[in-house]
Every structure is written in C-alpha cells, then in structure tokens.
C-alpha positions as CSV (number, residue, x, y, z in Angstrom):
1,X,-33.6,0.3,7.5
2,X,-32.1,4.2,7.9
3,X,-28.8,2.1,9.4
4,X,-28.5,-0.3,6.8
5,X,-29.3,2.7,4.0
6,X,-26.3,3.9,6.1
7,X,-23.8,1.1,5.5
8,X,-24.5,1.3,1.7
9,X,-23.7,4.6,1.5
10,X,-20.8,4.3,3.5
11,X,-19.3,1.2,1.3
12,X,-20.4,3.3,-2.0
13,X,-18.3,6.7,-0.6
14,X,-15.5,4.2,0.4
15,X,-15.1,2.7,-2.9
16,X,-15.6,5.8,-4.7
17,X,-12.7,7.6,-2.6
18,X,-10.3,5.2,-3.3
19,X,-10.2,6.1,-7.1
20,X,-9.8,9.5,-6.2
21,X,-6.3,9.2,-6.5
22,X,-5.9,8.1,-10.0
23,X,-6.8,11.6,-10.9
24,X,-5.4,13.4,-8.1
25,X,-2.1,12.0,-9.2
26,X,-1.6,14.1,-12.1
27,X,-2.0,17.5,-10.6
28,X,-0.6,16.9,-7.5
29,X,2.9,17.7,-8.5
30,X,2.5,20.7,-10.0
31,X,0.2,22.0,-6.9
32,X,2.9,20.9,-4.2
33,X,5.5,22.7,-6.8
34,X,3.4,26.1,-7.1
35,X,3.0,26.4,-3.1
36,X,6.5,25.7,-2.3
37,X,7.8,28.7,-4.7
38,X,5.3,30.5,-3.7
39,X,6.4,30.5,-0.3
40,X,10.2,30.6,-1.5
41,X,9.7,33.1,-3.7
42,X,10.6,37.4,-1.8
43,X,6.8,38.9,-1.7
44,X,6.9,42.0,-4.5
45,X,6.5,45.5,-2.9
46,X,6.6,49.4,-4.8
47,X,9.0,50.9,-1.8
48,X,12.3,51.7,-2.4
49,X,13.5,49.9,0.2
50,X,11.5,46.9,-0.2
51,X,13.2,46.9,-4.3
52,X,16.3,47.6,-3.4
53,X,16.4,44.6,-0.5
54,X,14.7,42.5,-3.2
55,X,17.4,43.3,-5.5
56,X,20.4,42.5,-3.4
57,X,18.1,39.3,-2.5
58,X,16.9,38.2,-5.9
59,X,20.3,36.0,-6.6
60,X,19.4,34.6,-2.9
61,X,16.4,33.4,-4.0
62,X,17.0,32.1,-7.1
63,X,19.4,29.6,-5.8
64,X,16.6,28.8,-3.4
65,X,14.8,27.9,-5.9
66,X,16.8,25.9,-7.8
67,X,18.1,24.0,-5.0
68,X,14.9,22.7,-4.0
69,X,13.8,19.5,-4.9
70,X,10.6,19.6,-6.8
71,X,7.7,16.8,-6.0
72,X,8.2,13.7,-7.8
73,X,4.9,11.9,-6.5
74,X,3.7,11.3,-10.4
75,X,7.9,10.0,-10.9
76,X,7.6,7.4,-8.2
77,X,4.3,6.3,-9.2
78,X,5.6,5.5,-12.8
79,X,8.9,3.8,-11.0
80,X,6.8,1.4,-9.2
81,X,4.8,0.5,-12.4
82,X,8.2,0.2,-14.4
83,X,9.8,-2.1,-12.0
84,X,6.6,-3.7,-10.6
85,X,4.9,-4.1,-14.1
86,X,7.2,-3.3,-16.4
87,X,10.3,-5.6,-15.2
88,X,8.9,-7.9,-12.5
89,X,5.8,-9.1,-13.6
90,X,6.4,-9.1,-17.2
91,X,9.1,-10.7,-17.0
92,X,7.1,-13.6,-14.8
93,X,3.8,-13.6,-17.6
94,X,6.9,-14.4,-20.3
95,X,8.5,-16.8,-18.6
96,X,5.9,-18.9,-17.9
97,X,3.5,-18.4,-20.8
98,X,5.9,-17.6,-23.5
99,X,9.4,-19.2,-22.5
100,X,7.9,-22.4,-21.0
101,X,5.4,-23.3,-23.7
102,X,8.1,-22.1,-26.5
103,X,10.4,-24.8,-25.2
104,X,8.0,-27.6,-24.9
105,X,6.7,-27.0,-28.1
106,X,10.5,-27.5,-29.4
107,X,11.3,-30.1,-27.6
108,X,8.5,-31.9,-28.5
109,X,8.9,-31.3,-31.9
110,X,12.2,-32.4,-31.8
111,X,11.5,-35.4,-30.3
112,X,7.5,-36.0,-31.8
113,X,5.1,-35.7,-29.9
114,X,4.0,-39.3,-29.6
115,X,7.6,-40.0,-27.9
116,X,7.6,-40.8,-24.2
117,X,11.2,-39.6,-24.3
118,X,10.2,-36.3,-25.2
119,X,7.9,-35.7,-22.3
120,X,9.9,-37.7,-19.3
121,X,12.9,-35.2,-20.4
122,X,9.6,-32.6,-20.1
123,X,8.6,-33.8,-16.7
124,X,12.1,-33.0,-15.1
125,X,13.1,-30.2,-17.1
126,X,10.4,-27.9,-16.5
127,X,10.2,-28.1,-12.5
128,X,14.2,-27.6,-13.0
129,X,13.7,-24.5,-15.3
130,X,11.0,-22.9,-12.6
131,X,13.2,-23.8,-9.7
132,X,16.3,-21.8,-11.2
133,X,14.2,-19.0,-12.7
134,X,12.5,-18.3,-9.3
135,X,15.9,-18.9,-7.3
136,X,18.0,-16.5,-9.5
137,X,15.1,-14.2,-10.2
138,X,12.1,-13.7,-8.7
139,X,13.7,-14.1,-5.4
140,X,16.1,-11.5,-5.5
141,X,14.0,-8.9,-7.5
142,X,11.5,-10.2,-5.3
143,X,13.2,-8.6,-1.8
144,X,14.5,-5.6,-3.9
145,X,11.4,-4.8,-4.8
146,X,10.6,-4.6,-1.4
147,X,12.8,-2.5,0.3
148,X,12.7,-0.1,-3.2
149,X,8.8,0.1,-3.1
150,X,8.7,0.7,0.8
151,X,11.6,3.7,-0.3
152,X,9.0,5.4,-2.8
153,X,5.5,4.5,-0.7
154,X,6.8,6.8,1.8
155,X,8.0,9.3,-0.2
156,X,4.6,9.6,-2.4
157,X,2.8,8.9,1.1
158,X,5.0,11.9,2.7
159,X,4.8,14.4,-0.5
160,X,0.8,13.9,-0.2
161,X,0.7,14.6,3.2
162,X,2.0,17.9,3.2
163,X,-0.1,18.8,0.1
164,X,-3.6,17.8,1.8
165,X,-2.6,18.1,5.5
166,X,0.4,19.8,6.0
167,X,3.8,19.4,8.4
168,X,3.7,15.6,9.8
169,X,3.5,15.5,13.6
170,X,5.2,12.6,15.0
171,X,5.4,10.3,18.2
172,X,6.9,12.5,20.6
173,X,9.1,9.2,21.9
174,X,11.6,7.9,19.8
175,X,10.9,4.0,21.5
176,X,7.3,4.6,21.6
177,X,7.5,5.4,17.2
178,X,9.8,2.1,17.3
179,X,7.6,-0.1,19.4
180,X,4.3,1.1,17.7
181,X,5.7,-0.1,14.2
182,X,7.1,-2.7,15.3
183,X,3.7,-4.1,16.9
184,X,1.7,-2.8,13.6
185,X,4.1,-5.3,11.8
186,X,3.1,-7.7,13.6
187,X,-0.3,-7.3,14.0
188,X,-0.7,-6.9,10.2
189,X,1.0,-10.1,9.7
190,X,-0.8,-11.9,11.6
191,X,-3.5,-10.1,10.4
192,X,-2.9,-11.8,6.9
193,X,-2.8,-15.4,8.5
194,X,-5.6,-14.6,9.8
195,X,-7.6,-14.2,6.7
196,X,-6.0,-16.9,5.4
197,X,-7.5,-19.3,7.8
198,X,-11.0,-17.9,7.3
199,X,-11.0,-18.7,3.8
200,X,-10.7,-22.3,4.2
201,X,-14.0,-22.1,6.0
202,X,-15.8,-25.4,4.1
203,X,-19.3,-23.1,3.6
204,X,-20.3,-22.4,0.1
205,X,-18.6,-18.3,-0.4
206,X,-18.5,-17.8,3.4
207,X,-14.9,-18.4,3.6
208,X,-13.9,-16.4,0.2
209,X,-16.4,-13.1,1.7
210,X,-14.9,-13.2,5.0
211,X,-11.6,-12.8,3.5
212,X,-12.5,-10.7,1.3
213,X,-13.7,-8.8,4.0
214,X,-10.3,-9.0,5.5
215,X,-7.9,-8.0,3.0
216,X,-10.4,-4.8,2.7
217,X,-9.9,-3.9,6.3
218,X,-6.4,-4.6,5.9
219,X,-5.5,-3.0,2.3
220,X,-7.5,0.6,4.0
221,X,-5.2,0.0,6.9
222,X,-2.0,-0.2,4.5
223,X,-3.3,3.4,2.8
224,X,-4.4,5.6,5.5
225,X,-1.6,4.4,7.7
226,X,0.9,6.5,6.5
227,X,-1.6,9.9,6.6
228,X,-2.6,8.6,10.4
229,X,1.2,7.9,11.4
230,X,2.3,11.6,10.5
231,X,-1.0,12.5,12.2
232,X,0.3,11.1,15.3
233,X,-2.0,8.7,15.7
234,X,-1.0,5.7,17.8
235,X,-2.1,1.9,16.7
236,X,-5.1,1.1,19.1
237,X,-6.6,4.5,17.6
238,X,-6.1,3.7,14.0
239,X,-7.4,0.0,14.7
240,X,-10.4,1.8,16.5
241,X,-10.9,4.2,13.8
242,X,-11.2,1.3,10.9
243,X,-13.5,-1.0,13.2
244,X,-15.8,1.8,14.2
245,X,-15.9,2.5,10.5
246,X,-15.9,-0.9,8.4
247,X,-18.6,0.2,6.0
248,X,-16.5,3.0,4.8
249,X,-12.9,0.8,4.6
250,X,-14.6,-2.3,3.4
251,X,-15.7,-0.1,0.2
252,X,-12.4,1.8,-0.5
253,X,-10.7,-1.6,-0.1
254,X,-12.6,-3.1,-2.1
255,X,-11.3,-2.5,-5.2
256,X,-7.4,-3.4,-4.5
257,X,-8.3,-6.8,-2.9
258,X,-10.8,-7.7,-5.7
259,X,-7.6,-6.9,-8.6
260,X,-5.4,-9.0,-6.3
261,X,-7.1,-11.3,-6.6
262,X,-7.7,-12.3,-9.3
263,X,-4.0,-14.3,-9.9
264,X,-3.6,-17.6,-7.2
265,X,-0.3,-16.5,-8.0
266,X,1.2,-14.5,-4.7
267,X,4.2,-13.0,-6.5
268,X,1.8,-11.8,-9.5
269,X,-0.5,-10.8,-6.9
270,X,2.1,-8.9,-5.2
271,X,3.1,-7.1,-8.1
272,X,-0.7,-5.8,-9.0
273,X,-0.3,-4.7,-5.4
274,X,2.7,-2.6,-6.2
275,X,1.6,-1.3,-9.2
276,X,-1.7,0.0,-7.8
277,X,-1.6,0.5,-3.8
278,X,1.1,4.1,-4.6
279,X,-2.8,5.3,-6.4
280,X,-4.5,3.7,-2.5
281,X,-1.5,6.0,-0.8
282,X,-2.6,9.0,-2.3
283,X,-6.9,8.3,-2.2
284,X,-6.1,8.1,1.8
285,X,-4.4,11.1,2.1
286,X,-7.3,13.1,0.2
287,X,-10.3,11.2,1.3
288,X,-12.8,12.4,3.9
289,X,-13.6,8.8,6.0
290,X,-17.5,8.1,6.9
291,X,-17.8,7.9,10.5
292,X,-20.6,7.1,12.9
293,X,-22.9,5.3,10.3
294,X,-22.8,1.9,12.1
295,X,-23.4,1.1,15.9
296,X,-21.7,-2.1,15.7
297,X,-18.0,-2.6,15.3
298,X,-16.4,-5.2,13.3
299,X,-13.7,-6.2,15.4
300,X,-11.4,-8.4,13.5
301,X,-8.5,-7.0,14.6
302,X,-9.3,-8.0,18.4
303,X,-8.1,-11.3,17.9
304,X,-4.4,-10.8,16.4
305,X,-4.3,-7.5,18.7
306,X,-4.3,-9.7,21.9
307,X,-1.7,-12.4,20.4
308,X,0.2,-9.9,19.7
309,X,0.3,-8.6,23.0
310,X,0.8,-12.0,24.7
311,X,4.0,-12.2,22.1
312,X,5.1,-8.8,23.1
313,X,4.7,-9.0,26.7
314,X,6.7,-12.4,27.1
315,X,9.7,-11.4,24.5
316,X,10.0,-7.4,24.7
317,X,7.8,-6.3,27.4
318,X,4.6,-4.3,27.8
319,X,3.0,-3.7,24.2
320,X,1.6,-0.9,22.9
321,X,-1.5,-2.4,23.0
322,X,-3.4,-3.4,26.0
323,X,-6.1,-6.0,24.8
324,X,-9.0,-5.1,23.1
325,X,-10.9,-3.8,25.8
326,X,-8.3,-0.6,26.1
327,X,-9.3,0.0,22.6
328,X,-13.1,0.8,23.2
C-alpha cells in the first residue's frame, strides 16, 4: 500500500514539475542577465588604488558589457510558437477548414448542389489541392522547422543549464559524444515504432494506455536529455535513470503526450509539440526527479536497446550499449 501511495506521489510530483516551466520562463532571462553582469561587472572598492584601476578599467568593462549577448530563452520560446503556431499550423487549420470548405461551397454553388458535375469535379479537385499544398508547403516548412527548432531547443536547453546547473561537462571523447547520439537517435526512433505497434493491441484501452505510457517515457526522455547530456551522462545511464524512475516521468510526460494527442493529424501533432516541448526543456532543467519510490523497473526501453545494438554491431561496430543486462 506504502509503495503504491508511493507511485502516486511520484506521478503527481512529475506532472506538477513539468509545468514549472511555464512560469520559470519569464524570469529566467532576466536572472541569467543579472549574474552574468554581475560577474562582468569590476567589484567596487574605497582604496585609491583600487578607484584609480577601476577608472582606467571602467571603458574596459563597459564594452564587456555591451558585447555580451544577453539570454534570449523567453525570444526563442516565442520564435518556436510564431513559426510553429503562428505560421505552420495556422496556416494547416485554414487551409483545410477555411480554404477547402470555401471552395466547395463555391463550386457547388456554381454548379448547384444537386449536380453530379459539381461534385465529380469535387472528388478530383480536392485530393489534387491537398497533394500540392502539402508538396509545396508543409513539406518544406515541415524540414525547416526541423533543423530551426532543433537550433533554438538547444539554445533555450543550454541557456537553462547554466542558470540551474552551471558550465556543461561533456563526453570526454569526441567519437564516444558522436556514437552516443547517434545510438540515442536510433533507439528513440525505434522507440516511437515501438509504441506504435502497442497501440494496435485489439484489447479495449490497453493498446491506447500502453502507448500512452510510451510517449510519456519518451517525451521525459526528449526534456531531461539535454540537462543529462551536459551532465555527462552517457545513454545506458539516462535509460536506467527513467526506468528506475517511471512513476515520476510517466507524470511529467503526461501532459505533452495527452495535448499531442489529441489531433490524428501527425503534422498538427508535431506542431503542438513544437509549440509546447521548449516549456518541457526548461521544467527538466529545474525539476528535482523522484527516485527510489518503485522496486520494479519498467523496462521498455530493453527491447529497442538490444535491436539497436544488433544494428550497430553489424554496420558500425561495438555500440554504446551492451544489452540490457549492462544497464542494471
């Protein structure tokens, strides 16, 4: 009874940390801002010396000053809802419920609505319309989004790193940081397929709770990876970590994997993502993780860890992980 009051309280801490950034977000600017001129700025002394050294230096420091480059965590937030929210998806939610319906409803008019004309021209013209709108511009804003998102995550995810934690320590091997993101790619990816093919599970809910399940485990891997990769944390551990812990990740999960889904949509559902997860970047770098509340690890992870390995092993070589016994 004492473990499962446990797990509740774990799930409730989780979910409640991973709103903690909404808040956070809009005075962690001006704190990173106040410590760095703080730090930049000449400490004030009464001696003589100490003025007249302060005077020759004061143009010094100014310039100091003005050359660094303030946070813009709260900037790149609102850049990802601009082009995620603001561009992308709106521009999806008009196209298809504003655009699409205006033109049927012309056409249609045009032609009356009791005319089979009107809708066999209807039956070919919208799959055509979707097919160039998607190919021209979801597509492309699609993979820009991408690679401009992936920019700004880091830089938010690097900004809140040194306001909660400090200077990031890195892999002390250049291949060793290479290989483990490269495996963490894949294991995420296959991750994903993997909680794909639970959800077609024919039981009544069983199939949508176990991926739900998933895409909690995997949304809290997405938002404390960045704070455990400039920990230094290698893949097995951060794995580890989130099994040994699933009460806790499962909670603060929860809420980004409940929003996306709500669209069957995957490029709307992408773009929630977007919009949100920079708010998940900055909960994981402030939160506190619950640890040690279940004796039981929920190894999902085992699965795509040792396909991953076999993948690795017979196209690169030896993988940064070693099965899942190497990760107990």
């Amino acid at each position: 009874m004492d473990n499962l009051k446990g797990i509740g309280y774990a799930v409730y801490r989780g979910l409640i940390d991973s709103i903690r950034g909404t808040y956070t977000l809009f005075y962690l600017d001006k704190e990173i801002n106040q410590r760095t001129r703080s730090r930049l700025s000449p400490t004030k002394s009464h001696s003589t010396p100490s003025r007249r050294n302060n005077e020759n230096n004061e143009g010094s420091h100014t310039r100091m000053l003005k050359e660094h480059e303030e946070s813009k965590v709260l900037k790149r937030v609102f850049q990802c809802c601009a082009l995620n929210g603001g561009v992308f998806l709106s521009s999806i939610l008009l196209f298809y419920y504003l655009l699409l319906p205006s033109l049927k409803f012309i056409l249609l008019f045009t032609l009356g609505d009791d005319s089979g004309m009107g809708k066999f021209v209807w039956s070919w013209m919208r799959p055509v319309l979707s097919f160039v709108f998607e190919a021209v511009w979801v597509l492309p804003l699609f993979l820009l989004s991408k690679v401009v998102n992936s920019l700004w995550f880091q830089d938010i995810a690097d900004s809140a790193y040194r306001y909660s934690c400090g200077r990031p320590q890195f892999m002390q091997s250049l291949s060793k940081l290479i290989a483990d993101s490269l495996f963490s790619i894949l294991v995420q990816a296959l991750f994903l397929l993997q909680a794909l093919v639970v959800n077609w599970i024919p039981l009544v809910m069983l199939g949508d709770i176990l991926c739900l399940v998933h895409m909690c485990m995997l949304y809290s891997l997405y938002a404390f990876e960045y704070k455990w990769f400039n920990m230094g944390w290698e893949l097995h551990k951060r794995l580890t970590f989130i099994e040994n812990n699933w009460p806790y990740f499962i909670g603060f999960g929860l809420p980004l994997a409940v929003l996306t889904q709500m669209s069957t949509n995957w490029v709307i559902s992408g773009c929630i993502f977007s919009v949100l997860f920079p708010l998940f970047i900055i909960s994981g770098n402030e939160a506190n993780p619950v640890t040690d509340i279940c004796y039981y690890p929920l190894q999902l992870f085992s699965p795509v860890v040792a396909i991953s390995n076999t993948m690795f092993n017979k196209t690169i070589g030896q993988a940064p992980v070693h099965g899942a016994q190497s990760r107990r």
